[in-house]
LODODO-729231 format. One record per residue: chain; y, z, x of N, C-alpha, C in turn; residue number from 1. Coordinates in nm, 4 decimals. Atoms other than C-alpha are relative to their C-alpha. Layout:
REM residues N
R   cadena       n_yy       n_zz       n_xx      ca_yy      ca_zz      ca_xx       c_yy       c_zz       c_xx   num
R        A          Y          Z          X          Y          Z          X          Y          Z          X   NUM
...
END
This chain:
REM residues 113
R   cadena       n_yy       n_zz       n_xx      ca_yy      ca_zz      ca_xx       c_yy       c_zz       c_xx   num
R        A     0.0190    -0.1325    -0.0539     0.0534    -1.5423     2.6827     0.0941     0.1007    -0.0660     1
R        A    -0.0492    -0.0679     0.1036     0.3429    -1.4151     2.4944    -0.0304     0.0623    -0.0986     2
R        A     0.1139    -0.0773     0.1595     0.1793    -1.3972     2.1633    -0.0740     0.1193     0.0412     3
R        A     0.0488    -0.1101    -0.0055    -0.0672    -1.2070     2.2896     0.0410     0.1448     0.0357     4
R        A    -0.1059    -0.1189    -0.0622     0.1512    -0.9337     2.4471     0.0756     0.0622    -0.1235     5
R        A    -0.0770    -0.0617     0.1387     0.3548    -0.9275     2.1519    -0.1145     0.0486    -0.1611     6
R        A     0.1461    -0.0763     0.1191     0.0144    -0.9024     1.8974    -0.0420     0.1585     0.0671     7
R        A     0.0538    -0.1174    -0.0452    -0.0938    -0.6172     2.1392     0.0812     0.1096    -0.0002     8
R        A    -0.1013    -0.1204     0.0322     0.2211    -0.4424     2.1223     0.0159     0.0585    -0.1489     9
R        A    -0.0813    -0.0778     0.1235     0.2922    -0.4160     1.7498    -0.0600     0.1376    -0.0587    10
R        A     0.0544    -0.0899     0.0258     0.2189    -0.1463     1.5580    -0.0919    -0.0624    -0.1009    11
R        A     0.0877     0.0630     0.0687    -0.1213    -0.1538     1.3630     0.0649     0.0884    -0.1476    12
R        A    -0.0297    -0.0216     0.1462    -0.0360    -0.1708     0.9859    -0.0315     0.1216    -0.0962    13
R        A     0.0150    -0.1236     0.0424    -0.0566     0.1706     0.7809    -0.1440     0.0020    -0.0704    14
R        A     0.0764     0.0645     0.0804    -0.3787     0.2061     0.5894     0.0087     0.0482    -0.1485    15
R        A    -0.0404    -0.0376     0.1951    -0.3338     0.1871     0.1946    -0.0750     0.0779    -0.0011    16
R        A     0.0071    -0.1205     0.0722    -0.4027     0.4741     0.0109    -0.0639    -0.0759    -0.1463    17
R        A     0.1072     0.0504     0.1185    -0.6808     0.4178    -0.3123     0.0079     0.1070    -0.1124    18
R        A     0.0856    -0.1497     0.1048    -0.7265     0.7619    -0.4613     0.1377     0.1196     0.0323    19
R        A    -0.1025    -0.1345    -0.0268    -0.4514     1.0519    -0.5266    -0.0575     0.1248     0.0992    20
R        A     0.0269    -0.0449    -0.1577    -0.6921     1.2312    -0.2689     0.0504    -0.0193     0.1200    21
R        A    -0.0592     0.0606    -0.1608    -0.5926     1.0109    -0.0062     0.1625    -0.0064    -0.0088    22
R        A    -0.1414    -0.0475    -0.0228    -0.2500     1.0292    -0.1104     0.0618     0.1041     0.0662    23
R        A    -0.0461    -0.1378    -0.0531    -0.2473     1.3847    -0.0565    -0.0108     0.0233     0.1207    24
R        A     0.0691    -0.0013    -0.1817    -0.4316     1.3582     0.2872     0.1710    -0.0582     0.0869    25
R        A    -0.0510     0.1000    -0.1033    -0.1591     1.0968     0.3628     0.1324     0.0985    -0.0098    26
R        A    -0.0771    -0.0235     0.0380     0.0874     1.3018     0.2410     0.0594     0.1892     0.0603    27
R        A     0.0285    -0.1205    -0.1180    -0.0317     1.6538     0.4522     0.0328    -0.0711     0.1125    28
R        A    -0.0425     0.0615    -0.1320     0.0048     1.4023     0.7404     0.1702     0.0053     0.0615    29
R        A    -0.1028     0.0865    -0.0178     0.3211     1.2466     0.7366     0.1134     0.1576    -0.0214    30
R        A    -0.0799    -0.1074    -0.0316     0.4984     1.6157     0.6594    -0.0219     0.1068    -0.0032    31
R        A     0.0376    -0.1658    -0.0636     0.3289     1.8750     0.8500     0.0882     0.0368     0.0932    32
R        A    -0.1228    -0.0734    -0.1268     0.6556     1.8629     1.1082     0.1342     0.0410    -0.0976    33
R        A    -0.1327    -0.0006     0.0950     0.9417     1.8473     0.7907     0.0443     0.1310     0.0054    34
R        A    -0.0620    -0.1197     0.0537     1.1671     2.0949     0.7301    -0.0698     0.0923    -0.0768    35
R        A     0.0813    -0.1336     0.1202     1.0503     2.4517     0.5542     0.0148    -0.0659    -0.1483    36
R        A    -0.0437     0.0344     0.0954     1.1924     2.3119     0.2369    -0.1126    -0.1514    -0.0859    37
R        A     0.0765     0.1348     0.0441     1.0683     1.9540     0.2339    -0.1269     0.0340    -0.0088    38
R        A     0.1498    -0.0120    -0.0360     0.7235     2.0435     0.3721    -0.0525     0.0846    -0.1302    39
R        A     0.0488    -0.0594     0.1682     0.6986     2.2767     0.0684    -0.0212    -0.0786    -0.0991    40
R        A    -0.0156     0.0653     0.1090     0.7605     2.0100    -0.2068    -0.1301    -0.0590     0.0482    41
R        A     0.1487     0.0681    -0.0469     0.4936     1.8116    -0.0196    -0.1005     0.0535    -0.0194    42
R        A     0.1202    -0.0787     0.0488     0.2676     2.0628    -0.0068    -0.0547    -0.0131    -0.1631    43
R        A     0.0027     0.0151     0.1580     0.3373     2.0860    -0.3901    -0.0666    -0.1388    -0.0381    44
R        A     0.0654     0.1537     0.0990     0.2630     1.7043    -0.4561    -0.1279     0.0257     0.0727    45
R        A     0.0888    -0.0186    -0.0507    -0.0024     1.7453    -0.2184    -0.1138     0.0423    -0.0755    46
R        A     0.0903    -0.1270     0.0771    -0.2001     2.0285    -0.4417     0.0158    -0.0882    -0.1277    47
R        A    -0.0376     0.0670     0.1255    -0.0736     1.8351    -0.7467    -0.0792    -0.1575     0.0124    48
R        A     0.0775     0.1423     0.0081    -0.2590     1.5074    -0.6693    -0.1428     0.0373     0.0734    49
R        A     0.1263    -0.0417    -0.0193    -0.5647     1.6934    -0.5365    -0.0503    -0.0010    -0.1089    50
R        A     0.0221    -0.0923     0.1211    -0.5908     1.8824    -0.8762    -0.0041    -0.0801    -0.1126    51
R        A    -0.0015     0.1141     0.1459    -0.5189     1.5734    -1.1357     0.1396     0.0424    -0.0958    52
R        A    -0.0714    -0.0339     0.0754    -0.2294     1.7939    -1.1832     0.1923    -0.1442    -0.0328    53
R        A    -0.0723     0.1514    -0.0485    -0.0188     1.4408    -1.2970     0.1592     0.0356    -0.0388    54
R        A    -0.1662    -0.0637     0.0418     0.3366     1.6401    -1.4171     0.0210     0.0043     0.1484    55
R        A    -0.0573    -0.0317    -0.1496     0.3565     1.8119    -1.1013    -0.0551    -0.0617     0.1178    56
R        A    -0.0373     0.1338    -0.0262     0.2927     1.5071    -0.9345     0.1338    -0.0286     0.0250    57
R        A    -0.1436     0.0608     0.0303     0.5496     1.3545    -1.0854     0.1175     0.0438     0.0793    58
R        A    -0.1504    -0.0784    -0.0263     0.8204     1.5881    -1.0446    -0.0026     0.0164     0.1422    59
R        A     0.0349    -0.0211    -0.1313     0.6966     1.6675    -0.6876     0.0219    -0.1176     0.0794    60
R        A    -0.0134     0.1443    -0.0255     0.6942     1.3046    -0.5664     0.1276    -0.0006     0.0063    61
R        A    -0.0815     0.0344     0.0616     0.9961     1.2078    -0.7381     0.1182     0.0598     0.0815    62
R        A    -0.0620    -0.0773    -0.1212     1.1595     1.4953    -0.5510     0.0528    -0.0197     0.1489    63
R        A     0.0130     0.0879    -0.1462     1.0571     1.3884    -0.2413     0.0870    -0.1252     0.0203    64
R        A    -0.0486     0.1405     0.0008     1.1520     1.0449    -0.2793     0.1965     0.0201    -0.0107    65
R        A    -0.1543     0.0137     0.0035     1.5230     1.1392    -0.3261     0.0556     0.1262     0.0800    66
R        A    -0.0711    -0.1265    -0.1276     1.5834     1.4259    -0.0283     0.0274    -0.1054     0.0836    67
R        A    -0.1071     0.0077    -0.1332     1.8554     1.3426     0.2498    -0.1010    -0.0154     0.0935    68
R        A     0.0404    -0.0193    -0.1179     1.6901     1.4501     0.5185    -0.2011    -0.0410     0.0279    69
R        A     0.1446     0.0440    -0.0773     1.3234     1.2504     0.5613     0.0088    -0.1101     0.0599    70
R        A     0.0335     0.1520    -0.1169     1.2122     1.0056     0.7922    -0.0297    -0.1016    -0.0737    71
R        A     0.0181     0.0993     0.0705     1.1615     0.6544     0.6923    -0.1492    -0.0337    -0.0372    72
R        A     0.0927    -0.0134     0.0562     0.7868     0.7097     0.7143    -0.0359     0.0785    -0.0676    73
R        A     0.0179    -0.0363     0.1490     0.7917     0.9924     0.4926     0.0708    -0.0180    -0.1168    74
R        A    -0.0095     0.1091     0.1348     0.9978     0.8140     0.2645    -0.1162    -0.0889    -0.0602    75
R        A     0.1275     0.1053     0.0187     0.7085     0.5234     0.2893    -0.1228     0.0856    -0.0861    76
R        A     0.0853    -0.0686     0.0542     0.4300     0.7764     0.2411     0.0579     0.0447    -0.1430    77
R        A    -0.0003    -0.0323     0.1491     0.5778     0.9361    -0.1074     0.0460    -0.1091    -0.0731    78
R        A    -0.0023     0.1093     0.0675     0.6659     0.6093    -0.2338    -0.1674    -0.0859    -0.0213    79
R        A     0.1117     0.0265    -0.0413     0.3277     0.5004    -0.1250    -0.1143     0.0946    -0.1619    80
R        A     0.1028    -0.1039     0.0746     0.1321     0.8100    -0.3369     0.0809    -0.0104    -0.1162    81
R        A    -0.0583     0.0292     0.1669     0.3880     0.7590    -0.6369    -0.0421    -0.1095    -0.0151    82
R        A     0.0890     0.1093     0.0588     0.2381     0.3888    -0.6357    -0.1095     0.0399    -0.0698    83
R        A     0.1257    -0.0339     0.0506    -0.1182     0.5731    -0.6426     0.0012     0.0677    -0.1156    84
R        A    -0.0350    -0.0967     0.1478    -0.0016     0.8108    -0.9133    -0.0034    -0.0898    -0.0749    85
R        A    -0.0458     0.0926     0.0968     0.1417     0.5391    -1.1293    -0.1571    -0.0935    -0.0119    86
R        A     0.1432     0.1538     0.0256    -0.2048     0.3090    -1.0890    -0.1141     0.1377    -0.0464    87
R        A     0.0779    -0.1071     0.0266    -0.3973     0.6878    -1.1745     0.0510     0.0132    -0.1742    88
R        A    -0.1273    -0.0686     0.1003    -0.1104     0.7461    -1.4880    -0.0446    -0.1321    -0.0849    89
R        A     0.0382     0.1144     0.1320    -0.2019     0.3563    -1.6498    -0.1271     0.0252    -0.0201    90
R        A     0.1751    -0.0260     0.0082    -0.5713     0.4125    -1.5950    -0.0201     0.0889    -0.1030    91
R        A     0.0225    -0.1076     0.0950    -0.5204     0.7235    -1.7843     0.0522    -0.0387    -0.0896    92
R        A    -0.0360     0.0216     0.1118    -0.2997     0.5770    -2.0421    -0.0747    -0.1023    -0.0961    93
R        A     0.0800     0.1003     0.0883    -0.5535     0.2900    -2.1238    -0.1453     0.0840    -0.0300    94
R        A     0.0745    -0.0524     0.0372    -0.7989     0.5786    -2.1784    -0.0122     0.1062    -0.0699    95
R        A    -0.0306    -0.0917     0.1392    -0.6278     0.7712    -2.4247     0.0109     0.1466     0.0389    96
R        A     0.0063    -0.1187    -0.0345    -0.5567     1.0545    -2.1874     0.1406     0.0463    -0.0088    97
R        A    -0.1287    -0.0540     0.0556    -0.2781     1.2467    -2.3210     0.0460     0.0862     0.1068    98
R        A    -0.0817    -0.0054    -0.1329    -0.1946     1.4331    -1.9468     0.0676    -0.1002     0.0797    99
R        A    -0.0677     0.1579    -0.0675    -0.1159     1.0675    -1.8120     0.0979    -0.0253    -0.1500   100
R        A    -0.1621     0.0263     0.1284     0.1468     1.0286    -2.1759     0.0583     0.1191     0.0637   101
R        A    -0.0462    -0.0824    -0.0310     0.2599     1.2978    -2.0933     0.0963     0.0116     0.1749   102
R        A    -0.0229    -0.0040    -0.1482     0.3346     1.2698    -1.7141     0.0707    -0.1635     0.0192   103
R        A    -0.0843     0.1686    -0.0050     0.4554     0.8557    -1.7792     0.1531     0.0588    -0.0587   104
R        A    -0.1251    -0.0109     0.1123     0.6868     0.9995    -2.0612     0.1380     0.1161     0.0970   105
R        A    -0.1335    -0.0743    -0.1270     0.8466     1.2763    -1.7875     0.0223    -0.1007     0.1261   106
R        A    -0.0377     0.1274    -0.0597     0.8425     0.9914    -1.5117     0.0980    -0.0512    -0.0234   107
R        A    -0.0858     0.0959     0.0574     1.0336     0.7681    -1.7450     0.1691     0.0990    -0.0097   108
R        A    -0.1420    -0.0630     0.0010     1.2942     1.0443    -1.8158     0.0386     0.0151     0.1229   109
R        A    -0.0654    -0.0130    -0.1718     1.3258     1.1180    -1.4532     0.0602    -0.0964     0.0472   110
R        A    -0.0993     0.1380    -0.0450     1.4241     0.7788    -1.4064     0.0984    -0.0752    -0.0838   111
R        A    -0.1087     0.0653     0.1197     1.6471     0.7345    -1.6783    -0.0548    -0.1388    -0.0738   112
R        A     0.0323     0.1169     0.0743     1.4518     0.4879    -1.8312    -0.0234    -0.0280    -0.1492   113
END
């Protein structure tokens, strides 16, 4: 009887994200309460993974991912949509699309790599 109590309590599992659409969706979600500041950058990746725009993406994301002040699920969520980016960014690089070089090659500098 336990089990079940404890299955019925947990929380149900997030649902993955497929498409830099749904990133963005997930990504309007998770910080429509944030700070003026944060909620802006979001917005930004937001519009930036609607658009295919994969720089400002990047930089937008990336951003995100290293502010003080977010919650641990919007941490999750922009780590989450920088996965989707990055699986959008090889797709494009195995198809000879020179906005995805371009957007790996600022990535890579952003991360000192």
């Amino acid at each position: 009887m336990l089990i079940l109590t404890l299955a019925a309590c947990s929380k149900p599992a997030s649902k993955a994200v497929a498409t830099p659409k749904e990133a963005a969706a997930q990504i309007d979600h998770a910080f429509k309460e944030a700070p003026r500041e944060i909620k802006k950058s979001a917005e930004t990746a937001a519009e930036a993974l609607r658009s295919g725009d994969y720089e400002g993406a990047v930089v937008s994301i990336y951003n995100i991912q290293n502010q003080k002040d977010i919650t641990p699920e919007q941490f999750r969520t922009a780590h989450e949509s920088m996965v989707v980016l990055q699986a959008k960014l090889i797709s494009g690089l195995q198809a000879g699309d020179e906005r995805a070089k371009k957007a790996s090659e600022l990535l890579k500098q952003m991360r000192g790599d």
